[in-house]
N, C-alpha and C positions, 0 to 999 in steps of 0.2 A: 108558642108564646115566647118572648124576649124580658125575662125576668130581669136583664141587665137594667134594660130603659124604662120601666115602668119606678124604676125602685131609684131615687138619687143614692149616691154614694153618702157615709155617714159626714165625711168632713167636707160636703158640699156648701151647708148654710154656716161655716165658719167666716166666711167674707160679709153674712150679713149681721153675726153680732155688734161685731165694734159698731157701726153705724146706728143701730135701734139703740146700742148702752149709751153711745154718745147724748142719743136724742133726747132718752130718757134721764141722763142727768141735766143735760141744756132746762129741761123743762121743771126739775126736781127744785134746780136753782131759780127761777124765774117764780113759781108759787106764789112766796109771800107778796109781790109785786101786785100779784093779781085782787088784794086786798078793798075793797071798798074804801074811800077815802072818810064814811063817817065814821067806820069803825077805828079808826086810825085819831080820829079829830074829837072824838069825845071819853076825857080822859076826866076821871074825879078829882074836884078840886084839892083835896089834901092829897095826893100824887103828884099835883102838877106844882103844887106848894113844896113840895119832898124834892121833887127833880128840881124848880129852882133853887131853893136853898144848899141840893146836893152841888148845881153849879158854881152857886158865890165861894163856897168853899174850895172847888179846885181852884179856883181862880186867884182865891186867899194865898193855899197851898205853895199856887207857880212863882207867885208876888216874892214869897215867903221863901224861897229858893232862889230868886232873884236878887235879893237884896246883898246876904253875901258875898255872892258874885263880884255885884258892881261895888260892896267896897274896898275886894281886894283889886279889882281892876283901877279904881283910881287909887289907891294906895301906892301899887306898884308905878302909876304914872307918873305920880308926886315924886316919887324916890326919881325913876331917870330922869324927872325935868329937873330935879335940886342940883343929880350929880353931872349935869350939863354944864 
């Protein structure tokens, strides 16, 4: 008997992890994708009341960061067209 060839060597299936780990994260990330579109699409009205209201406020927020901006941007315009 040829105990050599019956038996792989230990670091033989080292070329096949990376491939099955890859697979297995490819697939780990793709999941939630697999989600049914009702469970996604029926969300309680006081939630969906909470998420718009959470939006008008970032939006508030952006506006609200915005505004100083633009009036030191035309401030500073004012100033080089005077001293033109």
């Amino acid at each position: 008997m040829q105990k050599n060839q019956a038996t792989p060597a230990p670091h033989a299936s080292r070329g096949r992890r990376l491939p099955v780990l890859a697979l297995a994260l490819f697939l780990a990330l793709q999941a939630p994708a697999y989600l049914p579109a009702t469970a996604q699409a029926e969300v309680h009205p006081e939630i969906q009341k909470a998420n718009e209201q959470r939006a008008r406020a970032e939006r508030r927020q952006k506006l609200l960061l915005l505004f100083p901006a633009a009036a030191l941007g035309i401030t500073i315009a004012l100033i080089i067209i005077k001293r033109r």
